[in-house]
C-alpha positions in Angstrom: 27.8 -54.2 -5.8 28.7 -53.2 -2.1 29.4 -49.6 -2.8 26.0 -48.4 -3.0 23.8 -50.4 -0.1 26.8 -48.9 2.4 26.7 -45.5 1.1 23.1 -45.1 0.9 23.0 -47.0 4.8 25.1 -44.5 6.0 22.6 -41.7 4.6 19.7 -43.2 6.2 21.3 -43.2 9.7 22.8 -39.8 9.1 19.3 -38.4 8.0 16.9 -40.2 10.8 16.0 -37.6 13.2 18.3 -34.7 11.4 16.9 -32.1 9.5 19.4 -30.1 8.3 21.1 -32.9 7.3 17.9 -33.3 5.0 18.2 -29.7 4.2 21.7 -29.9 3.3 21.0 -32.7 0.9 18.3 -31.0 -1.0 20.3 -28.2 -1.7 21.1 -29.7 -5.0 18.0 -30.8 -7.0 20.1 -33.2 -8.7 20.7 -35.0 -5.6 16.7 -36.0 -5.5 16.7 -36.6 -9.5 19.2 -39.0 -8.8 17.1 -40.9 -5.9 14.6 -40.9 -7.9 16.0 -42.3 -11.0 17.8 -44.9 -8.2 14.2 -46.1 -7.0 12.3 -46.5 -10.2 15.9 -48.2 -12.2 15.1 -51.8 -13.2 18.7 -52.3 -13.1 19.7 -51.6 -9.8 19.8 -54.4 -6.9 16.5 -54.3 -4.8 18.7 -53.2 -1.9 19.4 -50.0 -3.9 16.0 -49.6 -4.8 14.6 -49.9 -1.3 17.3 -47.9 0.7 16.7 -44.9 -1.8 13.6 -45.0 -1.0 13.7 -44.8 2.4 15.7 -41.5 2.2 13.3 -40.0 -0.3 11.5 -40.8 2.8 13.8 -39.1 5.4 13.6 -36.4 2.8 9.9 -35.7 3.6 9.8 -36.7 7.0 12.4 -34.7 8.7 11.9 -32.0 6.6 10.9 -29.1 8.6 11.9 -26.8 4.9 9.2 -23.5 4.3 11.1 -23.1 0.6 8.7 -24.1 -1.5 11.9 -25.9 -4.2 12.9 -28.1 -1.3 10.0 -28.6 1.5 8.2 -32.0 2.0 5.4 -31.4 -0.4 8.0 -30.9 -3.4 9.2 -34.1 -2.3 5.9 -36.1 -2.3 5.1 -34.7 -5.5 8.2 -35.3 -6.9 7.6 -38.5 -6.0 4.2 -39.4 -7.2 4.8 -37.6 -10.1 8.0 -39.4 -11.0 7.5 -43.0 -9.4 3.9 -43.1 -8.4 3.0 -43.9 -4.6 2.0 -47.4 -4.9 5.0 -48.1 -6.7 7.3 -46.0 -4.5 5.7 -48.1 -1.4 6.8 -51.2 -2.9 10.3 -51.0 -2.6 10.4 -51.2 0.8 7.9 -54.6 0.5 10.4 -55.8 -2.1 13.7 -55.5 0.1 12.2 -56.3 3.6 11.2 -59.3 1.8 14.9 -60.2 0.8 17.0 -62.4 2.8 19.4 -60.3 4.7 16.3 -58.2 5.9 14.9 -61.7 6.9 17.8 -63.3 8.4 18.4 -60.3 10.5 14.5 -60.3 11.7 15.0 -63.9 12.2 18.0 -63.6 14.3 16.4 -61.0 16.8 13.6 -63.5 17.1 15.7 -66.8 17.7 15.7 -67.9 21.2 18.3 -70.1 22.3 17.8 -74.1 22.5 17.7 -76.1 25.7 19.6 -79.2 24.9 19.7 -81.9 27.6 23.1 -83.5 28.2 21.8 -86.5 26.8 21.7 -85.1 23.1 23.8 -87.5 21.4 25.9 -85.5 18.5 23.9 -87.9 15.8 21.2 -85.5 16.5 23.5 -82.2 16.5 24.9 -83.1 13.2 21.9 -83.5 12.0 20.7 -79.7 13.1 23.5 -78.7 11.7 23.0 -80.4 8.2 19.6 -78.5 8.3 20.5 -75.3 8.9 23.3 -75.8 6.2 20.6 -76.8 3.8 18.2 -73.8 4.6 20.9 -71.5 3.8 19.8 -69.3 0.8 22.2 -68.6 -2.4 21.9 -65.4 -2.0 23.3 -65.0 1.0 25.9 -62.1 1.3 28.3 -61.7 4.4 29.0 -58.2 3.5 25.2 -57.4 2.8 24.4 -59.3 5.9 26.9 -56.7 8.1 24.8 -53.8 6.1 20.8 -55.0 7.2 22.4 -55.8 10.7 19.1 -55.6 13.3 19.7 -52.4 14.6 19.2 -51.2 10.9 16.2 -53.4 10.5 14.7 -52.4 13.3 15.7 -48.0 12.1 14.1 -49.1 8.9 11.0 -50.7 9.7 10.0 -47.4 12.0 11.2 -45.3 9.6 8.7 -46.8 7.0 6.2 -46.3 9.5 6.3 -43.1 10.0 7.2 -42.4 6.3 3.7 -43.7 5.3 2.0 -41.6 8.2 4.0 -37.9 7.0 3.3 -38.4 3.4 -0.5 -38.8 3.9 -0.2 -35.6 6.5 1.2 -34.2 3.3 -1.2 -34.7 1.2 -4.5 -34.3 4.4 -3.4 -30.6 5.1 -3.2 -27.7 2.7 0.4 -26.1 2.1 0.2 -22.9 3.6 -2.3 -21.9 6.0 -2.4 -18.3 4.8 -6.2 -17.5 3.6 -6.2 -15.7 0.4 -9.3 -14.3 -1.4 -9.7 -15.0 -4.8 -9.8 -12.3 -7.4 -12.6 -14.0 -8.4 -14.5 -12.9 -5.1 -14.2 -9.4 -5.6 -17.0 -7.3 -7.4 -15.9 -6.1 -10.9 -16.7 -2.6 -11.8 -19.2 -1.0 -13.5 -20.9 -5.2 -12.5 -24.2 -5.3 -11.5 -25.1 -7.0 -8.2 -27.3 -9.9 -9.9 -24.3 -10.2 -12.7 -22.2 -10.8 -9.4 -24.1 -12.9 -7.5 -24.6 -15.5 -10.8 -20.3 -15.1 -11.1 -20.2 -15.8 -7.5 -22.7 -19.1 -7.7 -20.8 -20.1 -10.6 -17.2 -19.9 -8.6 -19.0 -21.5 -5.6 -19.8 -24.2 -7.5 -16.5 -25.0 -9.8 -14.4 -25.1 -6.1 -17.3 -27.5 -4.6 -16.8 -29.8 -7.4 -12.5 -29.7 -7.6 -12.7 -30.2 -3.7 -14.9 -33.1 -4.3 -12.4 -34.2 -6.7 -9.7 -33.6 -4.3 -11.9 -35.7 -2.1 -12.2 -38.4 -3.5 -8.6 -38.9 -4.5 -7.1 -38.2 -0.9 -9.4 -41.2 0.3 -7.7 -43.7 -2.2 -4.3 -42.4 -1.8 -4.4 -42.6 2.2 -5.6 -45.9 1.8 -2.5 -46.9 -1.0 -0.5 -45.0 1.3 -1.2 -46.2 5.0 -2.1 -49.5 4.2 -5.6 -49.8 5.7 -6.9 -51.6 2.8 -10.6 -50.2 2.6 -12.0 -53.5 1.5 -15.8 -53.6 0.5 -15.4 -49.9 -0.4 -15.4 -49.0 -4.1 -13.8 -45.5 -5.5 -17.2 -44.1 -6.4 -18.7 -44.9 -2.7 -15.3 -43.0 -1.3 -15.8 -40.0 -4.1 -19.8 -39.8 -2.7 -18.7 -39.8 0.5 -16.6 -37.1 0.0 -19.8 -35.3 -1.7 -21.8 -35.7 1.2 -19.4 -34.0 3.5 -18.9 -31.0 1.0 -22.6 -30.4 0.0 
């Protein structure tokens, strides 16, 4: 039960800030099958789930890779392909929301209590009764020593910036090299008004997959940042993307 949560918190601090680390890791591909198959398993504990996530996180984040088998875009698509985004973005909702990631929030934000000499210990026994009584059963000393507040507080930037890299990864293309399509280029023995009908024809088949393209960045920023885009319905997101193009 312990073995992974410690293993996988160690890989998170080793990774944060350390990209051969990252590099070094995705080496083997089966190292990132396995992450995967640790974040979308029903079976594992949501501590598990949510601490693979965040170094499929690391893995994109501080990866500074230009192989195209182990840079940050592989990852993300690996990742959207295998898990989906929404669901991927979960797991770190799903464990923040478990109690050692609470208690350890809570702790940083406890102040301590001014008592007055005259508190009779009628009324400390009964603080104490309370706080025995809010104690939840699944409470865990050794998972408690694991999502200590320096970790908390590692994790929460981490996801953070996570959500901000993966939408960079998705907003800007792969490679920055322009290359002309064959498509561009005049055939032989092609007549120039042949050519120029091709050429309106290509023109518009990229118009319409960038509107595409478009359409479902807006959605997955929004899914992925977390700025909600309420009142605005997929259709009014793909026209807007439309407008821009044409």
């Amino acid at each position: 039960m312990y073995t992974q949560p410690i293993f996988l918190r160690l890989l998170v601090t080793w990774f944060a800030d350390f990209p051969d680390a990252v590099h070094s890791f995705l080496d083997s591909r089966d190292h990132l099958t396995y992450l995967l198959e640790l974040v979308s398993s029903s079976s594992e504990t949501v501590f598990t789930r949510g601490l693979s996530a965040v170094l499929l996180g690391e893995c994109v984040l501080f990866n500074n890779s230009d192989d195209s088998g182990r840079d940050a875009f592989m990852v993300v698509d690996a990742i959207s392909q295998k898990i989906g985004l929404t669901s991927y973005f979960l797991k770190f909702d799903e464990m923040q929301k478990s109690f050692p990631f609470l208690s350890a929030k809570a702790l940083q934000q406890r102040k301590p209590l001014a008592r007055s000499s005259a508190a009779s210990m009628s009324e400390i026994e009964d603080v104490e009764e309370n706080n025995l009584t809010n104690l939840k059963h699944d409470e865990d000393p050794v998972l408690m020593s694991v999502f200590d507040a320096p970790f908390v507080n590692l994790v929460k930037r981490l996801e953070s910036e996570i959500r901000e890299s993966i939408v960079n990864v998705y907003s800007h293309p792969k490679s920055k090299v322009a290359v002309v399509p064959v498509e561009m280029e005049q055939m032989n023995g092609e007549s120039n008004e042949d050519y120029i009908k091709r050429l309106k024809s290509f023109v518009e088949k990229q118009c319409k997959e960038v509107q595409d393209l478009l359409g479902r960045n807006a959605t997955l920023a929004e899914d992925v940042a977390g700025t909600g885009g309420a009142g605005v319905s997929g259709s009014d997101q793909i026209n807007g993307g439309r407008d821009r193009v044409q």
